[in-house]
SERO-4910 file (N, C-alpha, C, O; in steps of 0.05 Angstrom, whole numbers):
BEGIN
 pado doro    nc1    nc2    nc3   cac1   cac2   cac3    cc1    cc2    cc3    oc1    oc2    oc3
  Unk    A   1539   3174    378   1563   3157    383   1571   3143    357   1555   3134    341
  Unk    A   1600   3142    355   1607   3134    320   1601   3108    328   1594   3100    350
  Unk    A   1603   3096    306   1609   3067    305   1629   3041    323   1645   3048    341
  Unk    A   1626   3022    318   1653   3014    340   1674   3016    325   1665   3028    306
  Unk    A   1702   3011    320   1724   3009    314   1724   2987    301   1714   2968    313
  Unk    A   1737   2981    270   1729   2955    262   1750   2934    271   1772   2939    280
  Unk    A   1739   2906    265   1760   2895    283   1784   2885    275   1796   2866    286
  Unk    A   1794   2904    248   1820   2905    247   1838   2929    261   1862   2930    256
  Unk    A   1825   2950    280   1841   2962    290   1823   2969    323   1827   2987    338
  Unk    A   1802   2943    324   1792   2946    354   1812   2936    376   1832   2923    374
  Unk    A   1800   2947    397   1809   2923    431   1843   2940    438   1861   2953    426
  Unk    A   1838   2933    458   1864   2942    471   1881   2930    486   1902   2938    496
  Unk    A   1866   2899    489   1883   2883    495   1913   2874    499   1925   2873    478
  Unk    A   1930   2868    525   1953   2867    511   1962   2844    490   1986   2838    484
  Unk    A   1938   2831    480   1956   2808    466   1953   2814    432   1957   2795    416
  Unk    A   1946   2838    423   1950   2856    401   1982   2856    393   1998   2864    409
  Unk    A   1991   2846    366   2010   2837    357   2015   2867    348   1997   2881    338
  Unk    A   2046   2875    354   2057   2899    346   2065   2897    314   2066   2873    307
  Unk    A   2069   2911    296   2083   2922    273   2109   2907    270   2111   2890    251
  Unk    A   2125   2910    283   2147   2892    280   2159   2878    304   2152   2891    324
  Unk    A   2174   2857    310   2179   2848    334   2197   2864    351   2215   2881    346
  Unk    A   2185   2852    374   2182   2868    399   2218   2872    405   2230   2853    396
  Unk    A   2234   2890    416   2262   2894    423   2258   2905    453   2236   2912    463
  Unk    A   2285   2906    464   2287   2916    496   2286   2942    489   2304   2952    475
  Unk    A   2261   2958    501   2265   2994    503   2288   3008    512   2296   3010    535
  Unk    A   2296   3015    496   2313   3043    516   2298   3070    517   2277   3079    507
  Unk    A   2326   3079    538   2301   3106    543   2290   3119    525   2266   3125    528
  Unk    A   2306   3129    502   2296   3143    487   2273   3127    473   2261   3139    455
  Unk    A   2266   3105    477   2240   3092    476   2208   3108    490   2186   3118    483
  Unk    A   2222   3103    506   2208   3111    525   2192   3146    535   2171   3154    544
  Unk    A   2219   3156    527   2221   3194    522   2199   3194    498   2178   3206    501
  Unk    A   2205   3180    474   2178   3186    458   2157   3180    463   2138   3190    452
  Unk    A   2157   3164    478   2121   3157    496   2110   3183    505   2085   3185    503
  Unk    A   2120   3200    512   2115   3221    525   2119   3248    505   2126   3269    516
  Unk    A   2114   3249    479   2105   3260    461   2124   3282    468   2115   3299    483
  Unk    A   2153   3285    459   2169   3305    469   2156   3337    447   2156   3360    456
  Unk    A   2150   3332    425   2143   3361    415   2125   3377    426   2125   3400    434
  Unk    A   2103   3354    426   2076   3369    447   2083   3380    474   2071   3398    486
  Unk    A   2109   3364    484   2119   3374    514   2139   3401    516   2147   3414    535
  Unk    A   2142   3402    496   2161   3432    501   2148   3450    487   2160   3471    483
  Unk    A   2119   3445    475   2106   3469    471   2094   3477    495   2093   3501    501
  Unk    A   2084   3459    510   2065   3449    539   2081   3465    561   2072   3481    577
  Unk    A   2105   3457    559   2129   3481    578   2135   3496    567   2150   3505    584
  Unk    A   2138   3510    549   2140   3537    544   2118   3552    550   2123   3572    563
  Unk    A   2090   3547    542   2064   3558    542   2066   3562    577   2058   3583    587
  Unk    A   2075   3542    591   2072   3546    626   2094   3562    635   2091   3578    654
  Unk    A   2118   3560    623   2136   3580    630   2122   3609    618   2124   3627    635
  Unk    A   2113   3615    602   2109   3646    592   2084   3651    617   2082   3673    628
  Unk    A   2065   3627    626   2049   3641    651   2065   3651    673   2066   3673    684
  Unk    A   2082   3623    675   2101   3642    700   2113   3668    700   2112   3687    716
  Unk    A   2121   3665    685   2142   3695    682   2116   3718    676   2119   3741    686
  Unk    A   2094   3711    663   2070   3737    654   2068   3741    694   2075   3763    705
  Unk    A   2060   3724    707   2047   3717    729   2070   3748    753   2094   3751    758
  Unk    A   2046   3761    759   2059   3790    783   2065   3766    810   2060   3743    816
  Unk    A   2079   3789    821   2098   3767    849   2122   3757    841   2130   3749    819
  Unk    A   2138   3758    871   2165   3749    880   2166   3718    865   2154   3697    868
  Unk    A   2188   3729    845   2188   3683    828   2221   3667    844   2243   3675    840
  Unk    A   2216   3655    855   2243   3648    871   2257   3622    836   2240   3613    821
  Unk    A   2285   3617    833   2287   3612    810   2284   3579    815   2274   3565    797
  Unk    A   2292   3566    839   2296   3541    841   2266   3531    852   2264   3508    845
  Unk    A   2249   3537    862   2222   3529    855   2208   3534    839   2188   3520    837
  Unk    A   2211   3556    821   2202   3559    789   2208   3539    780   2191   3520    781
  Unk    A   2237   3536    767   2246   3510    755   2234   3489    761   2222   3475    744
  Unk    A   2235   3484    782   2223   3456    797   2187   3449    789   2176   3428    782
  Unk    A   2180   3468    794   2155   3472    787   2144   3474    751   2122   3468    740
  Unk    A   2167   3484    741   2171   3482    704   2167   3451    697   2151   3441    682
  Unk    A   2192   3437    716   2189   3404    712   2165   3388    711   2158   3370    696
  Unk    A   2149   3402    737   2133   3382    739   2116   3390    713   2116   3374    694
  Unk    A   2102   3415    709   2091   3419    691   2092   3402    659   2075   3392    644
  Unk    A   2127   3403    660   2133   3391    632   2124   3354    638   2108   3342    624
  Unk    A   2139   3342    660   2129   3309    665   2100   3302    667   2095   3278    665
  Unk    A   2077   3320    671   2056   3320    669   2042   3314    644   2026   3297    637
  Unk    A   2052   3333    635   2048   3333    596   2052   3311    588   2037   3294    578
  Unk    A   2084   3311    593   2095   3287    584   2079   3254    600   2082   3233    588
  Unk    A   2072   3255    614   2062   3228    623   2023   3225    614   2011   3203    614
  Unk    A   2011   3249    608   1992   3239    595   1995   3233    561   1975   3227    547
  Unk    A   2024   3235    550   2023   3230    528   2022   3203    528   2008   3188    515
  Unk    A   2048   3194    551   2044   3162    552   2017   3146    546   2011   3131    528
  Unk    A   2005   3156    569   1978   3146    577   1963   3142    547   1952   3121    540
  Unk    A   1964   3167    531   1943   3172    510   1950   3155    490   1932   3147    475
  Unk    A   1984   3144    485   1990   3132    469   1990   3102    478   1993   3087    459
  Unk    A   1988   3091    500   1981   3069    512   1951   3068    506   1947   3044    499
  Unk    A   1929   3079    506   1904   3070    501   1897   3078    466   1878   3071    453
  Unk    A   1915   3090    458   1913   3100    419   1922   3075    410   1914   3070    388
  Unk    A   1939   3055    422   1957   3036    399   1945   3021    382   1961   3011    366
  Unk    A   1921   3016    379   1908   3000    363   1899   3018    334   1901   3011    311
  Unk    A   1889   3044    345   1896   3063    309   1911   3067    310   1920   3058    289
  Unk    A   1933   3078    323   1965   3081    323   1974   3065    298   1982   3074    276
  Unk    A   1970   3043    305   1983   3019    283   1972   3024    255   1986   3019    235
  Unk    A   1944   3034    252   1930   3042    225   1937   3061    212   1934   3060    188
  Unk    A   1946   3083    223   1959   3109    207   1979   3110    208   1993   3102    227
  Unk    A   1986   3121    187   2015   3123    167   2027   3144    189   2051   3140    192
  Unk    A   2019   3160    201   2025   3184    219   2039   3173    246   2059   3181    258
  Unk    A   2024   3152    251   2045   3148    284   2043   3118    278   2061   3111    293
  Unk    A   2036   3101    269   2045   3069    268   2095   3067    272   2114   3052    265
  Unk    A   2093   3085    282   2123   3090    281   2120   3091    308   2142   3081    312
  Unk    A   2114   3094    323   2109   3100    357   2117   3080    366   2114   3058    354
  Unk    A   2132   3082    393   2142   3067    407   2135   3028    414   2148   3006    415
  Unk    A   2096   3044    417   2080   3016    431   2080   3002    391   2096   2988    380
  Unk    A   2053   3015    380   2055   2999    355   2078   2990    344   2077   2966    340
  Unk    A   2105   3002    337   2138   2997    326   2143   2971    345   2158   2956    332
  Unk    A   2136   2958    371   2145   2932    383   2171   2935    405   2188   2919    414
  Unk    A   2165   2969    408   2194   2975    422   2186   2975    457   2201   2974    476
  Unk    A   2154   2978    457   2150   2986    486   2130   2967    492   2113   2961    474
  Unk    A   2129   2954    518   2107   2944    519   2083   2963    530   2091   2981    545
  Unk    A   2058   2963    527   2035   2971    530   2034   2978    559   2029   3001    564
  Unk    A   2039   2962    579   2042   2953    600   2052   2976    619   2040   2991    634
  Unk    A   2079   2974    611   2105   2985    614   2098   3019    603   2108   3038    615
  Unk    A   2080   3022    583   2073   3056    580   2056   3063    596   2065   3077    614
  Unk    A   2032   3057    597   2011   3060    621   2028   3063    655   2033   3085    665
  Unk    A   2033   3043    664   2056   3052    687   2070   3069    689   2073   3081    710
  Unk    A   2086   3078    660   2099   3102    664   2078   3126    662   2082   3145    677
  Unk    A   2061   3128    649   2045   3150    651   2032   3156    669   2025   3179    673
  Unk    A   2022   3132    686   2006   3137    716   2028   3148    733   2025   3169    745
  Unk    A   2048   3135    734   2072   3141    760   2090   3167    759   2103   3178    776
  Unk    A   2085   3173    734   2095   3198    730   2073   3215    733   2081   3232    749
  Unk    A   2047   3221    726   2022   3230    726   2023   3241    762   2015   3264    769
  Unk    A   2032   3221    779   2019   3232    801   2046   3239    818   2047   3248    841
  Unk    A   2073   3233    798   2089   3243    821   2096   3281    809   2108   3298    822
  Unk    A   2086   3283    786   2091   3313    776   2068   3325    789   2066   3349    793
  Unk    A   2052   3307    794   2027   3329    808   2034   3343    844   2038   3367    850
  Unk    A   2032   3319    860   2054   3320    882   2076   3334    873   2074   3356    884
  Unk    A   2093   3335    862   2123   3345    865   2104   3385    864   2109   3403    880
  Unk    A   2084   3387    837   2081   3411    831   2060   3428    862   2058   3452    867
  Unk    A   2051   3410    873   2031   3409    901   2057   3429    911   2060   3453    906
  Unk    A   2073   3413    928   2090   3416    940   2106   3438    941   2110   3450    962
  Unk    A   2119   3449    910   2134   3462    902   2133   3489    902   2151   3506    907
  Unk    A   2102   3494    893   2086   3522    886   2056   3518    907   2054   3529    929
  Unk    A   2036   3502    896   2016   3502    920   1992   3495    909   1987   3503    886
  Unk    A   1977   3483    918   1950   3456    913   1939   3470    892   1940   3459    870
  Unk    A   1930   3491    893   1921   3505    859   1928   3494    840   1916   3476    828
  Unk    A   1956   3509    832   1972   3495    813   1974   3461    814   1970   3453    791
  Unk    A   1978   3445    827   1972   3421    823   1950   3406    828   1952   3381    828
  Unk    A   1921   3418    833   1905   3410    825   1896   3413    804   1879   3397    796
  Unk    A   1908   3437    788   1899   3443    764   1911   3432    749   1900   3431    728
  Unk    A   1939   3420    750   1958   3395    732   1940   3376    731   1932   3366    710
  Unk    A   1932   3368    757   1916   3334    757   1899   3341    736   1905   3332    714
  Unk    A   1875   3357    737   1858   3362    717   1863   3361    689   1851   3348    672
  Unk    A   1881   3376    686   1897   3375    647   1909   3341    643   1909   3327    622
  Unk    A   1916   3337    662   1926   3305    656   1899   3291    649   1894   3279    628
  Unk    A   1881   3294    670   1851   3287    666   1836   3286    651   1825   3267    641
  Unk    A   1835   3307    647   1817   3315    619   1834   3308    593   1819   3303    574
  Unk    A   1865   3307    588   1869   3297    568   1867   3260    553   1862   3250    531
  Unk    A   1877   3253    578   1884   3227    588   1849   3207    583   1840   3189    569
  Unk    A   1842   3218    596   1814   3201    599   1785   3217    582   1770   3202    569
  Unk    A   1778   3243    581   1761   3262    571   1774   3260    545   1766   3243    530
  Unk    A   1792   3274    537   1791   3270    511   1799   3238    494   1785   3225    478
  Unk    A   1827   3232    504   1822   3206    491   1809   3183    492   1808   3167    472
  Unk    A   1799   3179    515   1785   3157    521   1754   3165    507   1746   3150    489
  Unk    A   1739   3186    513   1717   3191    503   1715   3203    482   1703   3193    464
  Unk    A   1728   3237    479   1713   3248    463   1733   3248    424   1723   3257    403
  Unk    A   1755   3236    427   1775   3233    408   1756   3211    386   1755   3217    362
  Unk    A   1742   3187    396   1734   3170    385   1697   3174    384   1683   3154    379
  Unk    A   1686   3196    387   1658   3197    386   1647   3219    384   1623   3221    390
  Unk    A   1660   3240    376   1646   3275    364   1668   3285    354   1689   3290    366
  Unk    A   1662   3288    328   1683   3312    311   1688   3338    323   1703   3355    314
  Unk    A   1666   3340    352   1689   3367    369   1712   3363    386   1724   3376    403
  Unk    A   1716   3331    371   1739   3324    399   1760   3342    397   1778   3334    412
  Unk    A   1762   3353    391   1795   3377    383   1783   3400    396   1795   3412    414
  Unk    A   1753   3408    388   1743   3426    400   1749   3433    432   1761   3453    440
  Unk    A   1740   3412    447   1733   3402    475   1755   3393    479   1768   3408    493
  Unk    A   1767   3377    473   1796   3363    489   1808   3391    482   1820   3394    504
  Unk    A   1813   3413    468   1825   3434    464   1840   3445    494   1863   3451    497
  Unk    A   1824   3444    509   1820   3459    545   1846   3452    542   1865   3466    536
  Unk    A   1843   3422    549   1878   3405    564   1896   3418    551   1911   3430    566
  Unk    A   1900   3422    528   1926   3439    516   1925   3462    516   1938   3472    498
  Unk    A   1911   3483    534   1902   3511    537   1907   3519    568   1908   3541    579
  Unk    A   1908   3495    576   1911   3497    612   1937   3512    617   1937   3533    631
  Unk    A   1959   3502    607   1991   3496    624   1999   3528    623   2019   3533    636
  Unk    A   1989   3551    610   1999   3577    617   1980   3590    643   1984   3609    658
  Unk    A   1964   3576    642   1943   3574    668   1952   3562    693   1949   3572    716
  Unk    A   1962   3543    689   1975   3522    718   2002   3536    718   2016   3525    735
  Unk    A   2015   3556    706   2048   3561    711   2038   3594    720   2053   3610    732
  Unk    A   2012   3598    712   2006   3629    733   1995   3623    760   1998   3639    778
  Unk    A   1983   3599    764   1974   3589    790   1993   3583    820   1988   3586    844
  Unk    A   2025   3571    802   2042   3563    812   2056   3597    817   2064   3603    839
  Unk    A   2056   3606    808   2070   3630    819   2053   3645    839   2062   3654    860
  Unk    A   2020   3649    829   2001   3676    844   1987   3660    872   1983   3669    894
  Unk    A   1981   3634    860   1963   3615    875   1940   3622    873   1925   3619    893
  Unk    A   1927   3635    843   1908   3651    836   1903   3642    804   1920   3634    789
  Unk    A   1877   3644    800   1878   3642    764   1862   3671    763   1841   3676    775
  Unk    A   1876   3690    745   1861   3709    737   1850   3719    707   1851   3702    690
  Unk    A   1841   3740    701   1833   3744    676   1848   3745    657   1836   3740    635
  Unk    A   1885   3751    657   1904   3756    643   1908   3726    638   1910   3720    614
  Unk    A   1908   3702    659   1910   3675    658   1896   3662    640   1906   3646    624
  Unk    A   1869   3668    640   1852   3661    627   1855   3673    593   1847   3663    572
  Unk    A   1865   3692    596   1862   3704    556   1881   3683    546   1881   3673    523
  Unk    A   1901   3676    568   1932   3652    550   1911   3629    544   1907   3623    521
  Unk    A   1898   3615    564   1884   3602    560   1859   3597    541   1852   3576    531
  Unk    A   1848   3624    537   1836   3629    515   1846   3626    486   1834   3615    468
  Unk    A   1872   3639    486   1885   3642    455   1894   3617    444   1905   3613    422
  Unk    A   1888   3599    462   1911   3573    458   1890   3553    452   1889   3536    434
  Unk    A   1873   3558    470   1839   3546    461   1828   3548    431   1822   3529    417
  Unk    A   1826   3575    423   1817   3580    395   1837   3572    369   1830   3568    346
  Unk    A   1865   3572    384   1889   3568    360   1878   3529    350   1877   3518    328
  Unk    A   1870   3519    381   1871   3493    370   1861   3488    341   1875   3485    322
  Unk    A   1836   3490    342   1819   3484    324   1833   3480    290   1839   3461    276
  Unk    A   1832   3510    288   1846   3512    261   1877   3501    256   1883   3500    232
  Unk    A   1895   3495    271   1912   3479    278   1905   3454    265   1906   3454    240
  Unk    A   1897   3430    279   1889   3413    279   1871   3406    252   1874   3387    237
  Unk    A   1859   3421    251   1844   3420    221   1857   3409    202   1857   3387    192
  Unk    A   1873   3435    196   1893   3440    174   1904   3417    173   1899   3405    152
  Unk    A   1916   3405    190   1931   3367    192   1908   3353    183   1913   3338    164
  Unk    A   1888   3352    190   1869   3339    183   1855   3331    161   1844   3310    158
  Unk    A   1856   3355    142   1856   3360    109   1874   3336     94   1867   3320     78
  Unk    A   1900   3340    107   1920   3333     91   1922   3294    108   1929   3273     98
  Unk    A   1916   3300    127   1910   3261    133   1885   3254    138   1880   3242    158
  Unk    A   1868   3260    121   1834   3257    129   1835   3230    118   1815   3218    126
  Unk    A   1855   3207     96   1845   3180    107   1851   3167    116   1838   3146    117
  Unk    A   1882   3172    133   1879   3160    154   1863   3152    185   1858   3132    199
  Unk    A   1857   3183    181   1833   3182    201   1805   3174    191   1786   3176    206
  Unk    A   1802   3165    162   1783   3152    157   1790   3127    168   1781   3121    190
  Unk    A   1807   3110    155   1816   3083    164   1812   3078    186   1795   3062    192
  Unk    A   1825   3088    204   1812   3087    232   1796   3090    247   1798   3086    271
  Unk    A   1781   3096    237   1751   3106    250   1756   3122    264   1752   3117    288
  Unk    A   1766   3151    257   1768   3170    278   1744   3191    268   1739   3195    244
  Unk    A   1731   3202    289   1707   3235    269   1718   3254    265   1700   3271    267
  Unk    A   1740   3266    259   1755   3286    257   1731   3299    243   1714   3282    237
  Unk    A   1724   3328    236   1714   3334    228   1716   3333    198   1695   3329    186
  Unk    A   1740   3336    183   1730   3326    148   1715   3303    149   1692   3306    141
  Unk    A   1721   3278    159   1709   3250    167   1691   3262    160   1683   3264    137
  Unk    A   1678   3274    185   1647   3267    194   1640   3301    169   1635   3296    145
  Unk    A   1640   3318    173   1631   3340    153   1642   3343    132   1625   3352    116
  Unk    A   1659   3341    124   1661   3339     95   1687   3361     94   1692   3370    116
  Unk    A   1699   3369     79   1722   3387     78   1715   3413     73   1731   3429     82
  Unk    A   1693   3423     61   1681   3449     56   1675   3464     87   1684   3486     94
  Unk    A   1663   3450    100   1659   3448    130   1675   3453    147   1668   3465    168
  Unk    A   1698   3444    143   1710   3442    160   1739   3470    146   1757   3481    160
  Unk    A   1734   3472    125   1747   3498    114   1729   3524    133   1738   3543    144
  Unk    A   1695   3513    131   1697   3551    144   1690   3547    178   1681   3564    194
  Unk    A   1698   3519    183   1706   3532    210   1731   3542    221   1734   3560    237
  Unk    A   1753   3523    206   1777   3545    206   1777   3577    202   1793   3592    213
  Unk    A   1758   3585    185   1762   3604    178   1743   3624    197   1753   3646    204
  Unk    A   1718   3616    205   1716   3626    236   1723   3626    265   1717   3641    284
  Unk    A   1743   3600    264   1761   3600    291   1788   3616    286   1802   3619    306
  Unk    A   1798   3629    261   1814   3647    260   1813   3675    263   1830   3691    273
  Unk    A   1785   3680    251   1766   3706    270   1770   3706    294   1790   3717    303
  Unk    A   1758   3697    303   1761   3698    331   1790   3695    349   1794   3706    371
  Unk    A   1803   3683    338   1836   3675    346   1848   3705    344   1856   3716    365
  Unk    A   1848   3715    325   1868   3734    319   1867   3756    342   1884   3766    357
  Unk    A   1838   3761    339   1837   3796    364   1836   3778    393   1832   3794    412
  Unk    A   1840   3751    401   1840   3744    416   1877   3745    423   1880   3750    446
  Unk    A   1897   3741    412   1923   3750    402   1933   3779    418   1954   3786    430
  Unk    A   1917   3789    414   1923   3820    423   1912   3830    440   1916   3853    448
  Unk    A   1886   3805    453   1883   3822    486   1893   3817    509   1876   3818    526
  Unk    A   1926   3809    521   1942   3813    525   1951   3838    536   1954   3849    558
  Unk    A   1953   3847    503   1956   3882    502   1934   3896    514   1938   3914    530
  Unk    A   1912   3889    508   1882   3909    515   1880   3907    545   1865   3923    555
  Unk    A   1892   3890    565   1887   3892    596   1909   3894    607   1914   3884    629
  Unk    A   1929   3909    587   1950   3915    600   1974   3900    623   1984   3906    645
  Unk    A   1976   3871    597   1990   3849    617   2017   3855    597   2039   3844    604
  Unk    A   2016   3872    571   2033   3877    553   2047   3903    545   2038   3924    556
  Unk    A   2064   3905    532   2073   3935    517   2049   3932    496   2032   3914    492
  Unk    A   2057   3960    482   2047   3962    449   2052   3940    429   2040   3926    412
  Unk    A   2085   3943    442   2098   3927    419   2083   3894    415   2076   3882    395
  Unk    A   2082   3890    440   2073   3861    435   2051   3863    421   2046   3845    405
  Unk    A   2028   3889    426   1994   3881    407   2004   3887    373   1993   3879    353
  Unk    A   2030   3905    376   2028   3907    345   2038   3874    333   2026   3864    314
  Unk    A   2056   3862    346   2066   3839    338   2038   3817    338   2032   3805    317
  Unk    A   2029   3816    351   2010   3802    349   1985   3804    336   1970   3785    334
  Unk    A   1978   3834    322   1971   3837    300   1960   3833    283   1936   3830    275
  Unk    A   1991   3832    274   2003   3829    253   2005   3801    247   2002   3796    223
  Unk    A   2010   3777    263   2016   3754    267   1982   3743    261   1977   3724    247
  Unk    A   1970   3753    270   1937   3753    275   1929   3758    247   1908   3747    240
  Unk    A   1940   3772    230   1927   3775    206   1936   3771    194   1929   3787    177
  Unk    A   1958   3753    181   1974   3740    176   1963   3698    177   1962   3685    156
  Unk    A   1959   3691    195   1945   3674    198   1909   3671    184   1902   3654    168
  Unk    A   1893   3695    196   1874   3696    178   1865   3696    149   1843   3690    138
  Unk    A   1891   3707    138   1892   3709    106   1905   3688     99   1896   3684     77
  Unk    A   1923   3669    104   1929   3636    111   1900   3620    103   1893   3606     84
  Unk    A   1886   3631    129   1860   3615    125   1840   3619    101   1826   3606     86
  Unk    A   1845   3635    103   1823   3650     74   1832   3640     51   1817   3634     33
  Unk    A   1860   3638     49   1876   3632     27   1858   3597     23   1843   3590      6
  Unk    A   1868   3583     45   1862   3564     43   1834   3549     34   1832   3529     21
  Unk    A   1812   3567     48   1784   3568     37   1789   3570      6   1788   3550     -8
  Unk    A   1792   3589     -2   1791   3599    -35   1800   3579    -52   1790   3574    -74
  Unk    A   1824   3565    -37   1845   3545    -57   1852   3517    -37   1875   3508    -34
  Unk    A   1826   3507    -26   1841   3484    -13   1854   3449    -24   1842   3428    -27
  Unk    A   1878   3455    -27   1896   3443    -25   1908   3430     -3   1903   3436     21
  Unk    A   1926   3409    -13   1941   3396      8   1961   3418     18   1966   3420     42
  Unk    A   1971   3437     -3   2002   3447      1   1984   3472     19   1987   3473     44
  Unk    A   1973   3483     11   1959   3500     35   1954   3495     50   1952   3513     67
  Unk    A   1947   3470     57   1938   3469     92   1956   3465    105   1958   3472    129
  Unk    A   1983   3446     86   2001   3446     99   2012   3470    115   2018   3470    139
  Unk    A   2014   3491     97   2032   3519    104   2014   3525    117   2027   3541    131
  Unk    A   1986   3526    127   1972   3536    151   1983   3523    174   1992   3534    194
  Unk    A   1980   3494    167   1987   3486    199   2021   3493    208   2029   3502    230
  Unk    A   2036   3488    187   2062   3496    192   2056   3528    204   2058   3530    229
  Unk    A   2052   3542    195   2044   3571    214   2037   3570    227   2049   3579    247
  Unk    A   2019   3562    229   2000   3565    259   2023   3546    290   2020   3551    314
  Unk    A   2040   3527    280   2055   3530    296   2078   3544    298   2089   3546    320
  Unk    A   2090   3555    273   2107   3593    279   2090   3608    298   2101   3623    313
  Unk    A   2062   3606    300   2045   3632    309   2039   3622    339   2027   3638    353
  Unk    A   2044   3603    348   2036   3598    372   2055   3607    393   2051   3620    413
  Unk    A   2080   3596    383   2114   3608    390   2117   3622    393   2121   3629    416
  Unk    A   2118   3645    367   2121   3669    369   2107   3682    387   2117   3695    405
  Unk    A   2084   3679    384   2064   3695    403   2072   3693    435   2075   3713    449
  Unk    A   2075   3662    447   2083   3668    467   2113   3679    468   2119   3691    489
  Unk    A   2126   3677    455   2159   3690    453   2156   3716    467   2162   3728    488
  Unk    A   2141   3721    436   2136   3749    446   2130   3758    471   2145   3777    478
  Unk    A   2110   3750    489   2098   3756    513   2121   3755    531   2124   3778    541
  Unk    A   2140   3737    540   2159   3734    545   2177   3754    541   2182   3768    561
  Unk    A   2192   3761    510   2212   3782    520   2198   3803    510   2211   3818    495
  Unk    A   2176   3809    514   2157   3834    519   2159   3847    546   2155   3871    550
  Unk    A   2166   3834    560   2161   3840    591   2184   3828    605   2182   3821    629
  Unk    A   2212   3824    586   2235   3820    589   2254   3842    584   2274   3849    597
  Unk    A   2246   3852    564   2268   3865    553   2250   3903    545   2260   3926    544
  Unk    A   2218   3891    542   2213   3917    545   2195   3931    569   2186   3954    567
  Unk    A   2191   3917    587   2168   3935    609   2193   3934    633   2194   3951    650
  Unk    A   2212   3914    630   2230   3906    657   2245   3935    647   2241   3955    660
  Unk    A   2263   3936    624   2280   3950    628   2273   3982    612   2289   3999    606
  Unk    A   2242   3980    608   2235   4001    598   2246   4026    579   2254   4049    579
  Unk    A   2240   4000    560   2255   4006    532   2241   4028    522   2254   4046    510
  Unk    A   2210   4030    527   2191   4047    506   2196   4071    517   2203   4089    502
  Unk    A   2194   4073    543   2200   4106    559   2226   4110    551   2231   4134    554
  Unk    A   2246   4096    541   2283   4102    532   2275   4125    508   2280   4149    505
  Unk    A   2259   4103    492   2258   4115    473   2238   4142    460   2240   4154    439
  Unk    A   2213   4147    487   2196   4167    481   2168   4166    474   2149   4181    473
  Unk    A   2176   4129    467   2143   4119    462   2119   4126    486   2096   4133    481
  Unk    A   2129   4121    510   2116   4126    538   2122   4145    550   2112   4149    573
***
């Protein structure tokens, strides 16, 4: 267990003096509580389950069921940034956030992230069927309380392990359609799991003192940067042919394993690059990729089975 938090950035108290004085929130106050980038990666990743997901998709409980997925996300960001505000305020990275900036009260985020937390879960219950929204509660769960509460502030695998929660939502948007989690569910889940790591890293290189200052274990922190170079570079192993089994159980065309690849090895030599020559500007351009590669990849999956298995492009052309 790390150390405590020192007590210039301990306690969570609400009587913790914000960054600058406090103003009346507006919404768009508030909308950033809920971590809007992380949230439309979070719905896209659950929209590409749906649509991967076999079975009759009716469009207005899809949608409906897209929502809740996305307010889910979006309300454990609240939550996470309601119990972060005290390093919040210490790094140069988010001391801009709603609660530390003096724009939100503490109070007032937590409420929104519980009240939204359980009406996206209900709304998603309802919409599609207890699977799928038990499996929302869970990703809220495990991000909300499992990772930030515990494992963010006390093992440099916190990225590791909290990884799940951001690996779930192409899992809960195949649930909501099949009322089933299957093996095809699970590889999205898989690919999104292994991308974390080296993701996250890469950021981590390039703000390892902020997360010193704060007492966070990110892994440079706690291992040192050589360390934490070749585990990127073994979670990209493994990432890449994980990319393309999709293709291998036949939830894909060709096209998509060649795209993914390609994308797959592309990333790996990123990493390698970065091993050989680590730099700031390189890890930058890893992490910047690796979020091109997360996109793309699900893009791909998407009008893989939009444009080429629906309207069977490959048999047009002779490939099949």
């Amino acid at each position: 267990m790390m150390t405590a938090i020192s007590s210039q950035t301990s306690g969570h108290d609400l009587k913790l003096k914000p960054t600058v004085s406090a103003s009346v929130a507006t919404v768009g106050d508030f909308f950033q509580l809920m971590k809007p980038r992380v949230m439309t990666l979070v719905t896209f990743t659950g929209l590409a389950g749906m649509y991967l997901a076999p079975g009759e998709k009716h469009l207005g409980l899809a949608l409906v069921s897209l929502f809740a997925i996305a307010a889910g996300a979006g309300a454990s960001g609240a939550i996470n940034q309601w119990y972060d505000r005290d390093i919040d305020r210490v790094m140069s990275r988010t001391r801009g956030r709603p609660i530390p900036a003096g724009k939100v009260d503490p109070a007032e985020a937590l409420a929104l992230g519980v009240v939204v937390s359980v009406l996206s879960v209900l709304l998603l219950s309802l919409s599609a069927n207890f699977l799928a929204g038990g499996l929302l509660a869970f990703t809220i769960f495990f991000y909300a309380v499992i990772y930030t509460v515990w494992l963010k502030r006390s093992t440099p695998q916190n990225i590791v392990i909290g990884g799940a929660a951001g690996a779930l939502p192409p899992v809960v948007g195949w649930a909501s359609i099949t009322g089933t989690v299957s093996v095809e569910a699970l590889i999205l889940f898989a690919l999104i799991f292994f991308w974390t790591p080296p993701h996250f890293w890469a950021l981590a290189l390039v703000k390892n003192e902020d997360y010193k200052q704060a007492n966070i274990p990110m892994l440079p922190v706690v291992a040192g940067k050589q360390e934490t170079l070749r585990q990127i570079v073994i979670y990209s192993t493994v990432m890449a042919p994980t990319g393309v089994a999709p293709y291998l159980v036949g939830l894909t065309s060709i096209v998509y394993g060649v795209v993914a690849a390609v994308l797959g090895c592309a990333f790996f030599l990123l990493a390698i690059r970065l091993f050989k020559s680590p730099t700031d500007r390189q890890s930058w351009e890893l992490f910047k990729f690796s979020v091109f590669y997360l996109a793309a990849l699900f893009g791909c999956l998407i009008l893989d089975k939009l444009f080429i298995q629906q309207l069977g492009l490959l048999r047009f052309i002779g490939i099949q």
